[in-house]
N, C-alpha and C positions, 0 to 999 in steps of 0.2 A: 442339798447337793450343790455342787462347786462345779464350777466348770472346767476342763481339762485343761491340761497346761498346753496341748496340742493344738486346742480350736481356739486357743488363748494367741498364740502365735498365729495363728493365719488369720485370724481378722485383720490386723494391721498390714499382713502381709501382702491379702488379696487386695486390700483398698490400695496398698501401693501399687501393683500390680494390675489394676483399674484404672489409675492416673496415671500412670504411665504410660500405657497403650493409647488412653483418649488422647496425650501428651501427644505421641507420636503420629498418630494420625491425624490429629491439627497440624502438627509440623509439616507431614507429608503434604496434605490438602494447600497448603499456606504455599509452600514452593512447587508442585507440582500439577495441583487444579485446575479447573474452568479457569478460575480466578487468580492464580498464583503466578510467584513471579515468572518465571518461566513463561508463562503464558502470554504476561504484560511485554515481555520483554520482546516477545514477537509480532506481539502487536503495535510495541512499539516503532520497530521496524519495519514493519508491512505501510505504517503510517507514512514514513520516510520515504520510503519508494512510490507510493502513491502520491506524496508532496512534488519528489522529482518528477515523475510522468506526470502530475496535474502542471507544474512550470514550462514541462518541453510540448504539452498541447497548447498551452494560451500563448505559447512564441509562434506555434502554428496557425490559432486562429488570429493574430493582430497580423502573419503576414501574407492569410487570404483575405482578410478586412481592407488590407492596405491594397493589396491588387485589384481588390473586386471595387473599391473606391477609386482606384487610377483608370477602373474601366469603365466608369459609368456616366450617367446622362451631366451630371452638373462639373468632371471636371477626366478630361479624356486625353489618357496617355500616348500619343500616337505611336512610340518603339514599342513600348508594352502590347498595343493592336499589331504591333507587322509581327513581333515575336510569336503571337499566338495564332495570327493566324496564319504562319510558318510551321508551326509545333501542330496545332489539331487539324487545318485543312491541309497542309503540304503545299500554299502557294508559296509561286519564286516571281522575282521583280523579274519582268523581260529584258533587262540587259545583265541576267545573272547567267552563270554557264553553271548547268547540274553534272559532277562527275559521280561514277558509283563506280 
């Protein structure tokens, strides 16, 4: 017995039709995955913004290190002392006149 000319043809067929599909769902997974680019590409990004907010806190922490060094025991700012304690307690110099 011989095999049909029908199952003769869809061998090849299906096996193409098999690699294909795996074909395309590596494709898919590749650009659209956990992993894929898409994915990098936002994470690439997320990186980016996180880089600029890590840059605009370490300008914020060198310019409380810088105050908090002008207000301390080994070297003391005396404008930086009347500015703050203008700002947190609300004193005024006695020859100042308060309007509101």
């Amino acid at each position: 017995m011989s095999k049909s000319p029908t199952r003769r043809n869809l061998v090849p067929l299906s096996v193409f039709a098999i690699a294909f599909t795996l074909g395309a769902y590596f494709t898919f997974a590749a650009v659209q995955g956990d992993f894929g680019l898409f994915r990098r590409a936002e994470i690439l990004a997320e990186a980016a913004r996180f880089e600029a907010e890590r840059d605009i806190l370490r300008g914020k922490v060198a310019e409380m290190e810088n105050l908090t060094h002008r207000l301390s025991d080994e070297y003391l700012d005396l404008d930086l002392l009347d500015q703050q304690a203008r700002d947190v307690l609300g004193l005024i110099r006695t020859d100042e006149i308060v309007i509101r």
